[in-house]
C-alpha positions in Angstrom: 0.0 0.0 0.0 3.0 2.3 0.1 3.4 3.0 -3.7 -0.1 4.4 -3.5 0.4 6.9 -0.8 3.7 8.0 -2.0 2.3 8.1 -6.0 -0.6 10.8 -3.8 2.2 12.7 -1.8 3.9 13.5 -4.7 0.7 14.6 -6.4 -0.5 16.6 -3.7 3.3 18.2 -3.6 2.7 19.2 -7.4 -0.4 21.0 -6.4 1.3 22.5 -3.8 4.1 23.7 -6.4 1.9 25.0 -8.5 -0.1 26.7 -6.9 2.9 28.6 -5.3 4.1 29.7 -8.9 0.5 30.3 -9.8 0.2 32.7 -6.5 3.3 34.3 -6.8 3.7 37.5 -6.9 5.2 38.5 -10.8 6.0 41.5 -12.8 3.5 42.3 -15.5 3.7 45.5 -18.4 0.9 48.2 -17.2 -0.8 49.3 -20.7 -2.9 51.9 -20.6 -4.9 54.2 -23.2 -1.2 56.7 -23.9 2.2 56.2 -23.1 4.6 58.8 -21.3 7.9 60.3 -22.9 10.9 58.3 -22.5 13.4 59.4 -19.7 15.8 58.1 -17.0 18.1 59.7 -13.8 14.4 60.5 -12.7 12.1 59.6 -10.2 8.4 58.4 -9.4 6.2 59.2 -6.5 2.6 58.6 -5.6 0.1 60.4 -4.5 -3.7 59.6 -4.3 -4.9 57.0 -6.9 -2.2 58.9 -9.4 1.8 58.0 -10.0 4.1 60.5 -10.8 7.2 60.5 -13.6 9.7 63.1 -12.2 12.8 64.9 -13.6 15.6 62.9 -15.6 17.7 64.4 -18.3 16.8 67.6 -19.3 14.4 70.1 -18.3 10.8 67.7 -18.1 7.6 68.2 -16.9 5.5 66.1 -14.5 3.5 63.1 -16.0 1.0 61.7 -13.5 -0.4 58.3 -14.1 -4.3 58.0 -13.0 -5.0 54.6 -11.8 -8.4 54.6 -12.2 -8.2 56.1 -15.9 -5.1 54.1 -16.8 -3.8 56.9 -18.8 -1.3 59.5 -18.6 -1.4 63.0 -18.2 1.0 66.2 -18.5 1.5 68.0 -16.0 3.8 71.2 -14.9 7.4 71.4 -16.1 9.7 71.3 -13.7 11.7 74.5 -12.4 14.5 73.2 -14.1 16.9 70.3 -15.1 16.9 67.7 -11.9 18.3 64.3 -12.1 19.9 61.5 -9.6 17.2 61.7 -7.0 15.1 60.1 -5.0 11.6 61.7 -5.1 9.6 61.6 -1.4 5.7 61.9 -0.6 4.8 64.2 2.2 1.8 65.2 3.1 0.2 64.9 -0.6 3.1 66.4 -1.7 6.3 65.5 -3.4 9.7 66.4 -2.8 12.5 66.9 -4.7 15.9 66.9 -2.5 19.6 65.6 -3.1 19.3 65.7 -6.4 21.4 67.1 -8.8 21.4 68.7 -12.1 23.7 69.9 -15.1 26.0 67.9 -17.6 27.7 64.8 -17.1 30.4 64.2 -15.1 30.3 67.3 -13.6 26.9 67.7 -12.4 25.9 70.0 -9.7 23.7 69.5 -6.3 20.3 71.7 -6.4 21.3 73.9 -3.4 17.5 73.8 -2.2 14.5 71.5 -1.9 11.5 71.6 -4.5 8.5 70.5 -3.8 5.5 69.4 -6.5 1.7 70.2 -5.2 -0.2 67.5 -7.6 -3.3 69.4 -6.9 -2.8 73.0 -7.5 -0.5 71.8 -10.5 2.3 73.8 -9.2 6.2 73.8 -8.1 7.4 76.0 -5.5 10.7 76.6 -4.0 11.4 75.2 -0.5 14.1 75.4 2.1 17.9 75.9 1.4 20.2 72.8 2.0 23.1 73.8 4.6 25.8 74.6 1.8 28.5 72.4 3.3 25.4 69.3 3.0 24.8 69.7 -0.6 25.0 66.8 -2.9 23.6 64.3 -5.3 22.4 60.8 -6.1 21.8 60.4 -2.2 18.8 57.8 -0.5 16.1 59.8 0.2 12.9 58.7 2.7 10.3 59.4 5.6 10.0 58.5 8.9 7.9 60.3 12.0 7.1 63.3 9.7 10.3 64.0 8.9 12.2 63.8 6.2 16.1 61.8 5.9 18.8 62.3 3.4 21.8 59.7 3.3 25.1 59.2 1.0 25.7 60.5 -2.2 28.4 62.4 -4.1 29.5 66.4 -4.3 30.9 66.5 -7.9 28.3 64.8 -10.4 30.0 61.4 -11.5 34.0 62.5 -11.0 34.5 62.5 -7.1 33.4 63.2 -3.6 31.6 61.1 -2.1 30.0 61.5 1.3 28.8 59.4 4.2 26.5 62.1 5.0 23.4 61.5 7.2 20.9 64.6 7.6 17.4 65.5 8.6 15.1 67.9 7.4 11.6 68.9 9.8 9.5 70.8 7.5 7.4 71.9 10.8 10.4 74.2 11.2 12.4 74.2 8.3 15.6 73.2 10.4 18.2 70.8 9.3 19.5 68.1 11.9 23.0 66.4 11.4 23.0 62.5 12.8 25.7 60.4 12.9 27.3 59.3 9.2 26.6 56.1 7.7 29.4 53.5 7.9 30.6 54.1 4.1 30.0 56.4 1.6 28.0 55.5 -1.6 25.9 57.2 -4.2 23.2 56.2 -7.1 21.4 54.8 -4.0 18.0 54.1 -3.2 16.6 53.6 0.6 13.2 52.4 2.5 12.3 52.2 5.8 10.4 48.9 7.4 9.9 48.5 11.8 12.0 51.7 12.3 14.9 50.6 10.2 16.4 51.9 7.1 18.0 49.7 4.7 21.0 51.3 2.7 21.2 48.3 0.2 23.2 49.2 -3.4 25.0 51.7 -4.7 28.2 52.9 -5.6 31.4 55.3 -5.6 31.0 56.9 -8.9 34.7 58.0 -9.5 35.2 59.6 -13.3 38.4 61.1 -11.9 40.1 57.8 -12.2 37.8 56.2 -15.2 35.6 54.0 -12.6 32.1 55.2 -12.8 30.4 52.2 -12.9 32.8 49.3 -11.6 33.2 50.0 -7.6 29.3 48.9 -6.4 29.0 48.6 -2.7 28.0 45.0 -1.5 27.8 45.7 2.2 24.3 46.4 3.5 24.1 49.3 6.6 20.8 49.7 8.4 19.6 52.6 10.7 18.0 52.0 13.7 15.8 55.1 14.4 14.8 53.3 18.1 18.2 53.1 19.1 19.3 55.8 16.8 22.2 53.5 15.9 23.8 52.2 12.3 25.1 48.9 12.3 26.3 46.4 9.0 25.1 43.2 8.5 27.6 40.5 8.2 29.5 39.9 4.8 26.8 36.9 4.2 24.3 39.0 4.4 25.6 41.4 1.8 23.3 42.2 -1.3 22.9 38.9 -3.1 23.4 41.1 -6.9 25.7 44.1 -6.7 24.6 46.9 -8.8 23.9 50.9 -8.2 21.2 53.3 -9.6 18.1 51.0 -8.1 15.2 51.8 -6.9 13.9 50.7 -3.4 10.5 50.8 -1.6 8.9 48.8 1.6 6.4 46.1 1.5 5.3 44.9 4.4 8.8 43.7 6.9 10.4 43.8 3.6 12.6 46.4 1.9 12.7 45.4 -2.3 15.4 46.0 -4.1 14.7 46.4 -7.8 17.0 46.9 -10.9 20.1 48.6 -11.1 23.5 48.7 -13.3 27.2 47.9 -13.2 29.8 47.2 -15.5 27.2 44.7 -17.2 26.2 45.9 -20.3 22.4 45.6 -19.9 20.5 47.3 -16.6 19.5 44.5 -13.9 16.0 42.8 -13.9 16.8 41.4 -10.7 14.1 41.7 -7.8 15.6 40.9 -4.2 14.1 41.3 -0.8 15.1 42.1 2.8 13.3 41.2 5.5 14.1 43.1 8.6 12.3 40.8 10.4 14.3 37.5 9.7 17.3 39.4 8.4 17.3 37.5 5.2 17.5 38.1 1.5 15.2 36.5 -0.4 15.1 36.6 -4.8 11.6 37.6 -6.6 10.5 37.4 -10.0 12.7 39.5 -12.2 11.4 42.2 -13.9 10.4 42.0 -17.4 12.5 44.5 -18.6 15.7 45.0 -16.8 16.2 49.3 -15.7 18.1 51.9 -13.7 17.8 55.5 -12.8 14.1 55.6 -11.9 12.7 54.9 -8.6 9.9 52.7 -7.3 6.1 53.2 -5.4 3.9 50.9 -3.3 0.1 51.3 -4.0 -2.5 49.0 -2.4 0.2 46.2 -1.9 1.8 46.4 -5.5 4.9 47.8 -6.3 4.9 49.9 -9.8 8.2 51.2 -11.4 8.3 52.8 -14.7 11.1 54.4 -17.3 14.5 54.5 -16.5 17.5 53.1 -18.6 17.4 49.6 -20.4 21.3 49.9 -20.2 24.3 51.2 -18.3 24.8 54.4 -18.8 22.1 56.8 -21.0 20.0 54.6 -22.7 18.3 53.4 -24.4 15.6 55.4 -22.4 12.3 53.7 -21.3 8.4 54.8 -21.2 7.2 51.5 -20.0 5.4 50.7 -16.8 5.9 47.5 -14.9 3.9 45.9 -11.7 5.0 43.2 -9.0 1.6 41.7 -8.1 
């Protein structure tokens, strides 16, 4: 009678399987009724039902992204050229902040925030950034109603990178600096899960000596902001694929890592998680086209990332709009 039950186990175990790979979550191409204009070094936000294309090379304007219409819309041009950045929601607003802007590989830090009302349709000015605190390509994110700036480089893609760690209270427009991150990186992406940050990828962009792309960052550092501490995981925990200019949001415990280049001619597809819970690395479905130098949103438990670059470097530049449901 034992052939039996093991012929059923094994059936039952295929059910099991496929069911699982059924179940999980995948990327899938968003189509709407239009398509947005090409671009990459820029960022995307969310507010509301709508998702917003930000910046990239060039002067742009805003395309929002209406959920519920599935199409895309124009909006305001930006104030001018911003690029490298990681764009932040705050109060139903977005922010633009460590971001710079100019020609490569000498381009500049915007020496001030901008923010983008989606509402009103509008850009405005906001504070200064402390002039000895001004860079680019830096980890941008929110935690307790303020807002945290980490990493990134002084001088475009030549030199001068930072381990910089700063916050910004828009209550009072007052600038807070907190103790640096254990190593400097730009073209860095960062979420926050339980009260930690996740500093995952990235790179020291170095034109001066003809390394832009080659000297990725595999250690992983993680803010505390219970214990106000950093600390670095252990070189086994490092990030499983190496690569810079990903995007990175929170879902759930989990911090996902998404895209990304490096000396590889084609941009990363890969899709790797970090639980903060387990402090474990875990690989998802890649994406269906591999990009870098966009950024990434969570809306009602999906995670949507559009444009970007299909290879190292400039382009080909992408209009396409991916979700990981």
């Amino acid at each position: 009678m034992k052939k039996p039950i093991l012929l059923a186990s094994l059936f039952f175990t295929f059910l099991l399987v496929g069911f699982y790979a059924k179940n999980a979550m995948q990327w899938r191409m968003v189509t709407g009724t239009n398509e947005p204009v090409p671009r990459h070094e820029n960022a995307f936000a969310q507010v509301g039902d709508k998702l917003f294309l930000l910046g990239g090379r060039n002067k742009l304007f805003v395309e929002a992204y209406d959920l519920k219409k599935q199409s895309w819309e124009k909006m305001a041009e930006a104030p001018l050229e911003m690029h490298h950045f990681q764009a932040i929601t705050f109060k139903n607003e977005i922010y633009v902040l460590g971001a710079l802007t100019g020609k490569y590989p000498h381009e500049t830090p915007i020496p001030r925030i901008y923010i983008f009302n989606p509402q009103q349709n509008k850009w405005r000015a906001g504070a200064e950034i402390p002039e000895n605190r001004r860079r680019g390509s830096a980890g941008t994110t929110v935690y307790g109603n303020k807002i945290y700036l980490v990493g990134g480089i002084t001088d475009g893609h030549w030199d001068g990178h930072v381990t910089w760690f700063d916050e910004y209270d828009p209550a009072t427009d007052k600038w807070r600096i907190l103790p640096e991150a254990p190593r400097a990186r730009d073209h860095v992406s960062v979420a926050v899960a339980n009260g930690q940050m996740v500093v995952a990828g990235g790179r020291l962009s170095t034109a001066k000596i003809g390394k832009v792309l080659d000297l990725t960052v595999p250690e992983v550092d993680i803010y505390d902001f219970k214990s106000n501490k950093w600390r670095t995981l252990p070189a086994a925990q490092n990030i499983p694929t190496q690569r810079a200019g990903n995007s990175a949001v929170a879902l759930g415990s989990k911090i996902i890592i998404i895209g990304g280049e490096s000396p590889q001619k084609l941009a990363h597809n890969q899709t790797e998680a970090f639980d903060v819970k387990t402090q474990t690395w875990s690989t998802l479905t890649p994406l269906q086209t591999g990009r870098h130098g966009t950024g990434a949103v969570v809306y009602k438990n999906k995670v949507y990332t559009a444009a970007g670059s299909a290879n190292q470097g400039g382009g080909p530049e992408l209009n396409t709009m991916e979700v990981l449901e």
